[in-house]
Each structure stands twice: as structure tokens, then as C-alpha cells.
C-alpha positions as CSV (number, residue, x, y, z in Angstrom):
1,X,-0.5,28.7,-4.2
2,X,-0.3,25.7,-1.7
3,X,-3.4,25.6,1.0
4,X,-3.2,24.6,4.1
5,X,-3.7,20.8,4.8
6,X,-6.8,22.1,7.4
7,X,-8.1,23.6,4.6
8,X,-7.7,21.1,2.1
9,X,-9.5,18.6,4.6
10,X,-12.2,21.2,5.1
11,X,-12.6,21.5,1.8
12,X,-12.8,17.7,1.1
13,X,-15.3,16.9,3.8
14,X,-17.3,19.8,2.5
15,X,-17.6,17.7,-0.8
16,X,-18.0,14.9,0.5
17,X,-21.0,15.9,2.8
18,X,-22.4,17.3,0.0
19,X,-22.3,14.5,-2.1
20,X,-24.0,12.6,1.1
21,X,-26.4,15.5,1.9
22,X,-27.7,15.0,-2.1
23,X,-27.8,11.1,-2.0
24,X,-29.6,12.0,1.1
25,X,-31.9,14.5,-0.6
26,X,-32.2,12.1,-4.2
27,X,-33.8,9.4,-1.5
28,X,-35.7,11.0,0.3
29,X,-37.2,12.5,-2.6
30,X,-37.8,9.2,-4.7
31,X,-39.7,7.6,-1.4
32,X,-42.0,10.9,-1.2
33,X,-42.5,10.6,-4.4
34,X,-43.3,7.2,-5.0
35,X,-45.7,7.1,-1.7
36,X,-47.7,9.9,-2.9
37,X,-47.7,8.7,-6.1
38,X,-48.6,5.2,-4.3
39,X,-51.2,6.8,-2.6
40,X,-53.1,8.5,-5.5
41,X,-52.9,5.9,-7.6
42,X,-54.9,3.5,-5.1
43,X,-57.4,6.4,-4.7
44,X,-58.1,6.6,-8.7
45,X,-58.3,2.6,-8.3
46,X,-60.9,3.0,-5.3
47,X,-63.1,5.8,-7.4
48,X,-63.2,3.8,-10.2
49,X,-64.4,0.7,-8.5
50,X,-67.0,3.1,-6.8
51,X,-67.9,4.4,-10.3
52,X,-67.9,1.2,-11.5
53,X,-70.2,-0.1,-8.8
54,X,-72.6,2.9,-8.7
55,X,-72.9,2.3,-12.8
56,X,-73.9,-1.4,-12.0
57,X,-76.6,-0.1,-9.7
58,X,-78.3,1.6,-12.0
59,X,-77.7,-0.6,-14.7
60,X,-79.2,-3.6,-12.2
61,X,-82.2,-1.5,-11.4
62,X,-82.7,-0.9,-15.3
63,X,-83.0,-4.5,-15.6
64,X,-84.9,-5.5,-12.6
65,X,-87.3,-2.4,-13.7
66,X,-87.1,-3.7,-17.1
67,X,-87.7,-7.4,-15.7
68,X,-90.8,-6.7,-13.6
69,X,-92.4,-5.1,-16.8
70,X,-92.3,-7.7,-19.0
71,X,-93.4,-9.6,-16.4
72,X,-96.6,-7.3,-15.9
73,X,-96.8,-7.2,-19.5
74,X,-97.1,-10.7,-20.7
75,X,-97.3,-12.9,-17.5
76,X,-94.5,-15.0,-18.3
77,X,-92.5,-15.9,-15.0
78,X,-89.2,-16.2,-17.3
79,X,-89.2,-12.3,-16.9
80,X,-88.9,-12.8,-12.7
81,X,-85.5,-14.6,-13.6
82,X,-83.5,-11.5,-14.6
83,X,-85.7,-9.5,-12.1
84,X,-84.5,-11.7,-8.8
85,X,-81.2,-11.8,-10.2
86,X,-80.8,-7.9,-10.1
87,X,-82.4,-7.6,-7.1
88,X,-79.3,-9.9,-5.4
89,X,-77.1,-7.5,-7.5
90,X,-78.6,-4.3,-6.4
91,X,-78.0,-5.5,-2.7
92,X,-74.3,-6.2,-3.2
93,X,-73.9,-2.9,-4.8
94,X,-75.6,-1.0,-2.0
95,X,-73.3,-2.7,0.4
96,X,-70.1,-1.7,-1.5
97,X,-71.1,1.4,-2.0
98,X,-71.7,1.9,1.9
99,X,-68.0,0.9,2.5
100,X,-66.7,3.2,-0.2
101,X,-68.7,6.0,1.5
102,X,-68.4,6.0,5.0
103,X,-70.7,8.2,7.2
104,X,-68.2,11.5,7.7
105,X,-67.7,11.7,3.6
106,X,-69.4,14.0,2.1
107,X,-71.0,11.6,-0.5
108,X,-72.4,9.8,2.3
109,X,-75.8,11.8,2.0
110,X,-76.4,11.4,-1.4
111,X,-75.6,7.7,-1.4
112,X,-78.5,7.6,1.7
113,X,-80.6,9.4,-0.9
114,X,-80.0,7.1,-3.6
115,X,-80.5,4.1,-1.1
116,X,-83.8,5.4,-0.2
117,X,-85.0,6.3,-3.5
118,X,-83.6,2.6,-4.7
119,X,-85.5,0.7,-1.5
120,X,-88.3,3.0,-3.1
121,X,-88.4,1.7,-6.4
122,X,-87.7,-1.5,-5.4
123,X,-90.6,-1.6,-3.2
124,X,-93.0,-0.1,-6.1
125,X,-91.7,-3.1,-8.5
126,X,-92.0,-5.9,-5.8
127,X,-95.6,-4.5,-5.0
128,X,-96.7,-4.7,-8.7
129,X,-95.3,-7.8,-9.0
130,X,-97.0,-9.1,-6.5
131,X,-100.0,-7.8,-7.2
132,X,-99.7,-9.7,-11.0
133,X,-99.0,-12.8,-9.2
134,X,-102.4,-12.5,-7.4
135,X,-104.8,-11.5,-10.2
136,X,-105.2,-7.8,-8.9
137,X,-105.6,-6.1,-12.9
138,X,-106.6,-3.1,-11.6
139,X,-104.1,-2.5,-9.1
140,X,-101.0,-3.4,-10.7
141,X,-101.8,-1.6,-13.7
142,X,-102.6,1.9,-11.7
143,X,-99.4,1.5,-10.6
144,X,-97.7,1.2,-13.4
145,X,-99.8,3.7,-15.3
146,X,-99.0,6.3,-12.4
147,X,-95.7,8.6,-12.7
148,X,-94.4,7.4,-8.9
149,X,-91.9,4.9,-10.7
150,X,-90.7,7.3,-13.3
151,X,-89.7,9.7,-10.0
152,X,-88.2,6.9,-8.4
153,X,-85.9,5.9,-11.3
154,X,-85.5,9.9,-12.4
155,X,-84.2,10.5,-8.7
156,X,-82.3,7.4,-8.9
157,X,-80.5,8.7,-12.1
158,X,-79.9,11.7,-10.7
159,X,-78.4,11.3,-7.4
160,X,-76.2,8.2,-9.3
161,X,-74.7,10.5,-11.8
162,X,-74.0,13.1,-8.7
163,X,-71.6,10.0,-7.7
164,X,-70.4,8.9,-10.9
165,X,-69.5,12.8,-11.2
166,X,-68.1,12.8,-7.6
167,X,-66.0,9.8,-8.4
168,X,-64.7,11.2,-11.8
169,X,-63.7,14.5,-9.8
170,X,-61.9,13.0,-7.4
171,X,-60.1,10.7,-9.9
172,X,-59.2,13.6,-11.8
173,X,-58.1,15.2,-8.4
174,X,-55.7,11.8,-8.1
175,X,-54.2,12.2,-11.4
176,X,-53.5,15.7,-11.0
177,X,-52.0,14.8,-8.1
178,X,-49.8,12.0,-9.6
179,X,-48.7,14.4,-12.3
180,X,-47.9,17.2,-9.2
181,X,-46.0,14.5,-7.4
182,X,-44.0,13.5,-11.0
183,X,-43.2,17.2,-11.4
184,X,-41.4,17.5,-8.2
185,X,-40.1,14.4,-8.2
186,X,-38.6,15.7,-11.5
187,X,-37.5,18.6,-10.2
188,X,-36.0,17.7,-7.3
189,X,-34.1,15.3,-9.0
190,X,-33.3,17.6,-11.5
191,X,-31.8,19.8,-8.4
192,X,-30.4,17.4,-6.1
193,X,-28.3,15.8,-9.4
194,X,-26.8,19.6,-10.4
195,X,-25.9,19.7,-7.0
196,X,-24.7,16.3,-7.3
197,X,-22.7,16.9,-10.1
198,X,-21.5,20.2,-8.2
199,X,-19.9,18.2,-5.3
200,X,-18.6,16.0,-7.7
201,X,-16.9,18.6,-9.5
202,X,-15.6,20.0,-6.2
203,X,-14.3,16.5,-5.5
204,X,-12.2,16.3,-8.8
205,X,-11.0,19.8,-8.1
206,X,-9.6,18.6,-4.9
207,X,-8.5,15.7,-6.1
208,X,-6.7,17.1,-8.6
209,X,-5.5,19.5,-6.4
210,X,-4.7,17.0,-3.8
211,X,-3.0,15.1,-6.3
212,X,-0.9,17.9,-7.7
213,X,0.0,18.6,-4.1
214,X,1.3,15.3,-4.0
215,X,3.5,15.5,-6.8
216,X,5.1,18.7,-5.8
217,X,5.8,17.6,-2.2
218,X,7.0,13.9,-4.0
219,X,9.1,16.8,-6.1
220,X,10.6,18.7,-3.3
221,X,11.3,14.9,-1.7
222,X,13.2,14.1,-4.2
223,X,14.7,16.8,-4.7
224,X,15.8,16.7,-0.8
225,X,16.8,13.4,-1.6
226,X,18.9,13.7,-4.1
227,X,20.6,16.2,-2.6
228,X,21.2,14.0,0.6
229,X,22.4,11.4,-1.4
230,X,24.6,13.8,-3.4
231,X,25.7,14.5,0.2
232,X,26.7,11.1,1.3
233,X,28.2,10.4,-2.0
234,X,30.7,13.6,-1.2
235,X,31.4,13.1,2.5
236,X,32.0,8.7,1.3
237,X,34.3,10.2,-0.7
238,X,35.9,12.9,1.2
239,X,36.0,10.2,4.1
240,X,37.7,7.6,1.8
241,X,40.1,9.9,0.5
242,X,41.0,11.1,4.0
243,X,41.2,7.1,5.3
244,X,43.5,6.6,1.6
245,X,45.5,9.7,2.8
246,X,45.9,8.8,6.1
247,X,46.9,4.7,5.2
248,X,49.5,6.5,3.0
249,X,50.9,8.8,5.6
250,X,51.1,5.9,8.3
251,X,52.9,4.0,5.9
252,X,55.4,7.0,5.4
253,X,55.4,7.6,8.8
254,X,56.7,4.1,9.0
255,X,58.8,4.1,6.4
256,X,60.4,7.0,7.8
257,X,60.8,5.3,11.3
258,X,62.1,2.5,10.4
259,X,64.9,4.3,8.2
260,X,65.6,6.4,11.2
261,X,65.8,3.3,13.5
262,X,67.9,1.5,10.8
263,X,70.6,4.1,10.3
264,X,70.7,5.8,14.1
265,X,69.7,2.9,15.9
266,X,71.6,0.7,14.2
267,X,74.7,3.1,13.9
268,X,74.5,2.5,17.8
269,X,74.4,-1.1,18.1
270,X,76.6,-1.6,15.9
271,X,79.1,0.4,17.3
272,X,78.8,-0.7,20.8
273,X,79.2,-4.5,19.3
274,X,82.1,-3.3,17.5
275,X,83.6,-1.4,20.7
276,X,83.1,-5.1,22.7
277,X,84.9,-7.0,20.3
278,X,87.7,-3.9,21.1
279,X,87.6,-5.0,24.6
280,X,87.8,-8.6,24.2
281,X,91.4,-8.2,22.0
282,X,92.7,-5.6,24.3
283,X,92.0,-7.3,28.1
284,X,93.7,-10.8,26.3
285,X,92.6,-13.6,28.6
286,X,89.9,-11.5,31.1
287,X,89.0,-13.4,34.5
288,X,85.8,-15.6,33.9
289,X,83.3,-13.5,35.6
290,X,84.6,-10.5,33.0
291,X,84.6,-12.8,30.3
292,X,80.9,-14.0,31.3
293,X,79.5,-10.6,31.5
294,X,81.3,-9.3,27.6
295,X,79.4,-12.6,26.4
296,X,76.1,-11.3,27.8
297,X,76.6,-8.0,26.6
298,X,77.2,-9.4,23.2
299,X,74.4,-11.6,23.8
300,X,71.9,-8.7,24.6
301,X,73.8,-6.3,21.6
302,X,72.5,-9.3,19.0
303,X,68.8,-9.5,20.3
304,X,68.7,-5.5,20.0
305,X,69.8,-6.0,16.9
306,X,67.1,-8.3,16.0
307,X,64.6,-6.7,17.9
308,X,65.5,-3.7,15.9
309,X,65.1,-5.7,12.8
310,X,61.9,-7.1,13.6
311,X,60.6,-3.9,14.5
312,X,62.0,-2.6,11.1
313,X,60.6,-5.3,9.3
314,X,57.0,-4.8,11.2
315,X,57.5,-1.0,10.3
316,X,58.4,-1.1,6.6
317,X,59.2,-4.5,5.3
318,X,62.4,-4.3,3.3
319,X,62.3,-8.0,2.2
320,X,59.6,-6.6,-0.3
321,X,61.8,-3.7,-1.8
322,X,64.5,-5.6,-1.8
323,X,63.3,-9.1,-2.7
324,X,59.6,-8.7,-4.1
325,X,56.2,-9.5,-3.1
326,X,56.7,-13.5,-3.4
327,X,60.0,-13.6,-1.1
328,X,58.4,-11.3,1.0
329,X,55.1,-13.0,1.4
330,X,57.3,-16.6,2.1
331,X,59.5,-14.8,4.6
332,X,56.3,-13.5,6.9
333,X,54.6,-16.7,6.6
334,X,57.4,-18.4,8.3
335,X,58.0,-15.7,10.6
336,X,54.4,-16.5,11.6
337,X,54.4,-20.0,11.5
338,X,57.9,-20.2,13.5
339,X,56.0,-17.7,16.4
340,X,52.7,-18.8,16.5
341,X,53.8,-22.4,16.0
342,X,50.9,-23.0,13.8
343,X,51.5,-24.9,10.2
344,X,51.3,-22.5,7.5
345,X,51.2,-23.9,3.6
346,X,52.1,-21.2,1.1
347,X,51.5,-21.6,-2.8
348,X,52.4,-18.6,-4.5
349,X,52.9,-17.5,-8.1
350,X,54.8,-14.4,-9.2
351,X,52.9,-11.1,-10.1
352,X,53.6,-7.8,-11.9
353,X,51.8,-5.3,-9.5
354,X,53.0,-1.7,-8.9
355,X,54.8,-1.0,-5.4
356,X,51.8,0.6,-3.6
357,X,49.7,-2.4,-4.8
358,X,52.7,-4.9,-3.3
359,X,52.4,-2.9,-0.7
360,X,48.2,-3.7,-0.2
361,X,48.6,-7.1,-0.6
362,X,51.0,-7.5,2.1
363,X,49.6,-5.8,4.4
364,X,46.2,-7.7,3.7
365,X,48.3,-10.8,4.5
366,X,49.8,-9.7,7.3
367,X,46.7,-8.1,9.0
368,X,44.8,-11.5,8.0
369,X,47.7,-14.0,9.7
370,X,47.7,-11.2,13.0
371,X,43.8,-11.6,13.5
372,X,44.5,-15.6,12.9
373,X,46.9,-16.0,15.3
374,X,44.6,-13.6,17.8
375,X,41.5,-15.2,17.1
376,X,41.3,-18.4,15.0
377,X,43.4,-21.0,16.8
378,X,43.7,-23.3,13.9
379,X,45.9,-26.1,12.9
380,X,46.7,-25.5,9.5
381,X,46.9,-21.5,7.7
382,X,46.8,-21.5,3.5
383,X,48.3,-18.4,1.5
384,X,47.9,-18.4,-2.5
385,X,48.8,-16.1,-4.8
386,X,47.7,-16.6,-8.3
387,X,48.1,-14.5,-11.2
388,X,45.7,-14.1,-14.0
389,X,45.3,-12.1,-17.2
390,X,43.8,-9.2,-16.3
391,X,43.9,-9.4,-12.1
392,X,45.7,-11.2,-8.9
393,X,43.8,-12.9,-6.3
394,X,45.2,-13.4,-2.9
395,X,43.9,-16.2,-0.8
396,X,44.7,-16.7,3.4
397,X,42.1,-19.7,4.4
398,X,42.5,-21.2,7.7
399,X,40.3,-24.2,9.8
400,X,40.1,-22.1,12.9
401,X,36.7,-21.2,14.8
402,X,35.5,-19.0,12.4
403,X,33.0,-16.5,13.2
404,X,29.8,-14.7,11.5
405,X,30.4,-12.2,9.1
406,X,26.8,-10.7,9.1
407,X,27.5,-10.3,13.5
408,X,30.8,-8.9,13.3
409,X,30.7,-5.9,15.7
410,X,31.1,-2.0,13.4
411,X,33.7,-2.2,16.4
412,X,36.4,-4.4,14.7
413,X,38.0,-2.1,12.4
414,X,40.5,-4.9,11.0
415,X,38.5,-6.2,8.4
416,X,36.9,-2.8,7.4
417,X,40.8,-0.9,7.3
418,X,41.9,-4.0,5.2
419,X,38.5,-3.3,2.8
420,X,39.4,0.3,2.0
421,X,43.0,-0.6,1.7
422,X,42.1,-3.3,-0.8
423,X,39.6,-0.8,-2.8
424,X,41.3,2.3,-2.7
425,X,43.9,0.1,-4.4
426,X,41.1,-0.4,-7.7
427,X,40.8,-3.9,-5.5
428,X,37.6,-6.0,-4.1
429,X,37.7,-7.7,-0.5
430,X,35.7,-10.7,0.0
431,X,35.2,-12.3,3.5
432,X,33.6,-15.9,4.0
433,X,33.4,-17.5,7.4
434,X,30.8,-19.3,9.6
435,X,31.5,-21.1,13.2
436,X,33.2,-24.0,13.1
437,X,34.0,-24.0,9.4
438,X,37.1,-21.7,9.5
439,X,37.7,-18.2,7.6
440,X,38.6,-17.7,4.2
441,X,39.5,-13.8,2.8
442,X,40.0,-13.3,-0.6
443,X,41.4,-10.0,-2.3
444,X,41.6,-9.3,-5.8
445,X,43.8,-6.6,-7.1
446,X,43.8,-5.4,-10.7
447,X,47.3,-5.4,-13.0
448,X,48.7,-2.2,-14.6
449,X,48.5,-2.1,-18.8
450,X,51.9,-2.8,-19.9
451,X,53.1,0.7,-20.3
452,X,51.6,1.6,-17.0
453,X,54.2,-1.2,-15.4
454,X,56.7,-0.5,-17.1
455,X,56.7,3.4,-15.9
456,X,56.3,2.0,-12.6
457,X,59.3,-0.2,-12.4
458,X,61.1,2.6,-13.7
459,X,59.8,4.8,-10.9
460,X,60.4,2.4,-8.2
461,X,64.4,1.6,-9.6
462,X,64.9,5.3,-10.0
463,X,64.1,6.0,-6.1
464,X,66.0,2.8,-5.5
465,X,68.8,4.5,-7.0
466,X,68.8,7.5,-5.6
């Protein structure tokens, strides 16, 4: 069943968005994806530093603890070195641990807790140490011997772990998050291809049925087609035939005219030249004026007469029954050349052609000298007729004006009536002229086989007989 073009386009921007809508989808999908992804990723980087950093504290108050002892311990000042050195470290870490925790987190109390607590400590170690630099025995060692350190670094352990833990937790929170974001990135990939692929197989089902659409209507145009062209073919032909039919019955129609004006016509003329010559021997020796008038009668009789020849000749030209196509063919060029006063060279061989095809090439020459003395206005006209094995080729070539072929106005009907005549004869017409360079038309007409001529000739001498 053949859908409607609206439909077909409905359907193939219905793919095609889609297609778009998914590429769309795929995109938008990818970017969420990767910025949450992003996102939680720097988190579990930031909660690692922190844990990181709140793992250095303690470790640097382990040492700086560890430090002050030895240096209550022995008295050697090489103990202060580590001791000072945490103490920078534990500073730094404080610091960085106040940026990773800002006021409104809730971590933020516990780090003020374990600041406290770590100012604390530090404040007991700095006091004993101080005290061991100036000699006090009793009073350094009371406060080492008392449990107010061991608080200090038990709350100090405790409320570091609380953030270590809280840290952990929240990058265990990221990572489940990365893995939430992977799974719907998956997902909706995993979507937005199928539907992919759907509007891609929608797309090749109207392609293909787009394309088989195509071939059926190239089908039916061809079809149509062909059948036109079997059309012209019929009418070229039917329309040739008629032209062939027609040239034939104009040329019986002439035929039959110029019989009727040979035998009635010139029945007539004859007779009334014969009844003048009566006249002449019966009046003897008439009176001038009589005699002047009979010679002007007789006068006028003989151009009838040759009028009526001429017409005759026009009509049907007996020269070419009578005489053949190369007597013919001599006879109408000098008939030309003597009215037109042009100079007219004639070379022409004998041929074996049937009568209709005698008939053709006449014509073709006679139609060709009429447009030449209309239209050319040369100074010298060429006819050739040579025969060849297997064909005859007709030549009329003149210098005249010329003209171009490729312009020549559907109009004329000369050169086209002398084409069909030429190839309804089994004959090929060619015309070759340019302005200024003269006009040259050459037909070529194909011989009758042997036994073909012969049956011809016997033809033509039987209705010449009869």
C-alpha cells in the first residue's frame, strides 16, 4: 500500500527528531554525569586531604609530646629540635583544617574542641618545658607525673578520630555517589542508545520504503514513457505513411493531369492550328491585315502549345519515361539554366534505379534548382550523378548566399518534403550550407538487387506497353 507523501514526511521527521531528541538526551546525560562525577571525585580528594591533615595533627603532637619528654627526661636540648619543629607543624595543620571546616559544617565544633584541647596540651608541654629550662624539679615533674596530659592527648585522640571517621563517611558518601552517577549514566545510555537504535531503524524502514517508492513511481515512469514513445513511434509512422501516400497521389494526380491536358488540350490546339492552315490554302493570297492576324493566331496556337508542354513537363516529366533519368536530368538543367540565365555544369553518370526512385531523384533536383533560382542568386549551379556499387548519390552544389541550416525556419517545408521523399524512398538527405559559402544537398538512394531490377524494368515496359 502506497502512503501518502504527508505521511511519509511525517513519518521521516518523526525519525529524525528522534534521532536528535536521543543525541540530545546521550549529551545531556554524559555532561550530568561527568559533573557529578566531577564533583564527588573532588570531594573524596578534599576528605582525604582533611584526613590526611587531621592524621598529621596528631601524629605532630605525638612527637612534640614525645619531644618535650625526652627533653624532661635527660636534659638534652637535641630533644627541643623535633619538639619546635612539630609545634610549626601542628599550627599549619590547625589552619588547614579551619579552611576544610568552615563555621556552618557540622565538624566545625569538634575541630573547635580538638583546637582547644590541642592549645591545651600544648600549653601543658611548653609550661614543663619551660619549667626544665629554669631548674624547677619539683614543678615540672608534678606535671608530668599528674594525669592532666594524658586527658589532653586522650581528648585529642578522641575528637581526631571523630574526624578521621567523619572524613572516611563522607568519602564513602562520594564514592557511593560516583558509583550512583555511573549507574545512571549507564542506564541512560543504555536507554537513549535503544531508542537510538529504534529511530534508526525507523529511518531504514522509511528509507527503504522511500526508496521502494521511488522505484515504483521510476516504474510507472517508465512505463508512461515507453508507452509515449511507442506513441510517437506510431503516429511518426502513421504521419510518414500519410506524407508517402499523399507525395504518391499528387504525383498521380499529376500524372493524370497532364495526360488529360496532353490528349484534350492538345487534341484542341492541334486542331485549331490544323483548321488555320485550312484557311490559309482556301482564302489564296488574303489582304495583309488578314494575313497579319492568321500569323498571330498561329503565333499564339504555338506558345499554347508550348505552354501546354511546359506545363506537362512541370506536371509529369515525360522526358524521364521516355528518355531516362540522365536525359531527363540534362534536359531540366538547361531548361533552368536557359530561364534563370544562370550557368549550370552537369556531370552525370547512368544509374539502374526503379521508376519511383527516378522519380525521387528528379524531383529532388528540381525542387533544389527552384529554391536556387528563388533564393541563392549564384553564378555557377553543379549537378552530379554518380553511381556506385551498392548506392547513387546525387549532388546540386551552387556558390550562392547560402544560408544556416541549424536557423532554417520549421516554416520552409522544401527541404523537409524533399527529406521524406528522399527517405521514404530507403534514401538519406544531407544539407550543408553556411552564409556566404553557398549550398550543397546531397541525396543518396539505394539500387535494387538484380532480380529486384529486373522485375521492375519488366513492370515499367509492361505499363509502357499497354
Amino acid at each position: 500500500m502506497k502512503l501518502p507523501a504527508s505521511l511519509r514526511e511525517s513519518r521521516g521527521m518523526i525519525g529524525l527528531a528522534l534521532a536528535l531528541l536521543a543525541a540530545l538526551v546521550l549529551i545531556g546525560i554524559n555532561e550530568a554525569g561527568y559533573s557529578r562525577s566531577n564533583g564527588a571525585l573532588q570531594q573524596i580528594e578534599q576528605y582525604t586531604g582533611t584526613r590526611n591533615t587531621v592524621n598529621k595533627l596528631l601524629q605532630h603532637v605525638l612527637d612534640a609530646e614525645t619531644g618535650s619528654r625526652g627533653y624532661l627526661l635527660t636534659g638534652d636540648p637535641r630533644y627541643l629540635e623535633p619538639y619546635n619543629a612539630a609545634l610549626a607543624e601542628i599550627t599549619a595543620n590547625l589552619d588547614a583544617l579551619a579552611k576544610a571546616y568552615p563555621v556552618n559544617t557540622p565538624e566545625a565544633g569538634m575541630l573547635v574542641q580538638l583546637t582547644r584541647n590541642v592549645q591545651r596540651k600544648l600549653a601543658e608541654m611548653d609550661l614543663s618545658v619551660r619549667m626544665r629550662k629554669q631548674g624547677n624539679e619539683e614543678a615540672w615533674k608534678f606535671v608530668l607525673l599528674t594525669d592532666v596530659g594524658k586527658e589532653h592527648m586522650d581528648a585529642i585522640r578522641d575528637q581526631a578520630g571523630r574526624l578521621s571517621d567523619s572524613a572516611t563517611a563522607r568519602m564513602v558518601d562520594a564514592q557511593h555517589q560516583v558509583e550512583h552517577t555511573l549507574g545512571l549514566a549507564r542506564g541512560g545510555i543504555a536507554v537513549v542508545t535503544l531508542a537510538a537504535l529504534l529511530a534508526f531503524a525507523l529511518y531504514l524502514r522509511q528509507t527503504t520504503r522511500l526508496k521502494l517508492a521511488g522505484e515504483q513511481q521510476q516504474a510507472a515512469l517508465q512505463q508512461e514513457r515507453d508507452l509515449l514513445e511507442s506513441q510517437v513511434r506510431e503516429r511518426t509512422a502513421t504521419l510518414a505513411q500519410l506524407a508517402t501516400h499523399l507525395q504518391q497521389v499528387r504525383e498521380e494526380e499529376r500524372g493524370h493531369l497532364a495526360r488529360e491536358l496532353h490528349d484534350e488540350l492538345g487534341a484542341l490546339l492541334t486542331a485549331a492550328k490544323l483548321d488555320v492552315a485550312r484557311l490559309k490554302s482556301k482564302l489564296g493570297t488574303p489582304p495583309p491585315e488578314v494575313t497579319q492576324r492568321l500569323q498571330h493566331l498561329t503565333e499564339s496556337l504555338n506558345s499554347g502549345i508550348a505552354l501546354k508542354r511546359r506545363i506537362i513537363e512541370d506536371l509529369r516529366p515525360s522526358s524521364l519515361s521516355n528518355l531516362g533519368l540522365t536525359a531527363a536530368l540534362e534536359i531540366l538543367a538547361r531548361e533552368f539554366s536557359e530561364r534563370s540565365g544562370f550557368e549550370v555544369a552537369s556531370s552525370l553518370e547512368s544509374v539502374e534505379l526503379d521508376e519511383q526512385a527516378q522519380l525521387t531523384v528528379y524531383r529532388t533536383v528540381q525542387e533544389s534548382l527552384t529554391n536556387i533560382g528563388k533564393y541563392a542568386e549564384p553564378k555557377q549551379v553543379e549537378i552530379s550523378v554518380r553511381d556506385y556499387s551498392n548506392h547513387v548519390e546525387v549532388e546540386i552544389r551552387d556558390d550562392g548566399k547560402g544560408f544556416d541550416v541549424r536557423a532554417a525556419k520549421p516554416s520552409t517545408h522544401g527541404l523537409a518534403g524533399m527529406r521524406h521523399r528522399v527517405e521514404a524512398a530507403g534514401g538519406r538527405l544531407v544539407v550543408q550550407s553556411a552564409p556566404g559559402r553557398g549550398t550543397r544537398i546531397t541525396a543518396t538512394m539505394p539500387k535494387l538487387p538484380a532480380a529486384a531490377a529486373a522485375a521492375a524494368a519488366a513492370s515499367s515496359n509492361a505499363t509502357a506497353a499497354a
